[in-house]
C-alpha positions in Angstrom: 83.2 10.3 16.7 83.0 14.2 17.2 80.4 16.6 14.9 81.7 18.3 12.5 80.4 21.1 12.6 81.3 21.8 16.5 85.1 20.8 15.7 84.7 23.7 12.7 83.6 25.7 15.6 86.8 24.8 18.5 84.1 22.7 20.0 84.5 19.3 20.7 80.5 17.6 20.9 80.2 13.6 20.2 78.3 12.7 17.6 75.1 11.2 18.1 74.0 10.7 14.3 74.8 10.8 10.6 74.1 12.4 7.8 72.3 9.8 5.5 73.4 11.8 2.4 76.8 12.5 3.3 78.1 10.8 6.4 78.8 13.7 8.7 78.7 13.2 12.2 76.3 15.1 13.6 75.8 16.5 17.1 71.9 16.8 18.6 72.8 20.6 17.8 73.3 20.3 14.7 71.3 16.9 13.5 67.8 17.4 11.8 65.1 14.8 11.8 62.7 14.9 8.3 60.1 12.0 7.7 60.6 10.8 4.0 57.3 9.5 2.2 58.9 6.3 0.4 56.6 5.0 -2.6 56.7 1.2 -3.6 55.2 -0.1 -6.8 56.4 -1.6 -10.2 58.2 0.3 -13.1 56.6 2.5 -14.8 53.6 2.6 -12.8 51.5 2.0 -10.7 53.2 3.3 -7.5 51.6 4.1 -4.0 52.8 6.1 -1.4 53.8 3.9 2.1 51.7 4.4 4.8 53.9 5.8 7.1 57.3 8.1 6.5 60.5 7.2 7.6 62.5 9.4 9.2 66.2 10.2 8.2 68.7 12.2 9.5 70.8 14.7 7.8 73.1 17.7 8.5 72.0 21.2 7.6 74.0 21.3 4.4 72.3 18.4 3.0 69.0 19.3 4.1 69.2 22.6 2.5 70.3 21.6 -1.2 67.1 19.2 -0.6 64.5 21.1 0.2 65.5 24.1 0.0 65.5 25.6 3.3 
């Protein structure tokens, strides 16, 4: 699998992860890394926060409508 964003580009990079939101493939270039805090706990409430995040992957596109940046 190629990146997409490189093939926009002429390029022609293999892909070495997804997007978790959308399922582009995603060079090193282009990837980004973010640590998610995941909360367990019964409906409504209580919930608690897992100890540690879990990191996702996801393209610049996706990352931006989440947070913003």
């Amino acid at each position: 699998m190629k990146c997409y964003y490189c093939a926009l580009e002429g390029g022609e990079s293999e892909a070495v992860a997804i997007c978790i939101v959308c399922g582009m493939g995603l060079c090193m270039e282009h990837a980004v890394r973010k640590d998610v805090d995941v909360w367990e706990g019964g409906y409504p409430l209580p919930s608690r926060r897992v100890k540690a995040p879990l990191p996702r992957i996801l393209c610049p596109e996706c990352y931006a409508a989440l947070y913003g940046k």
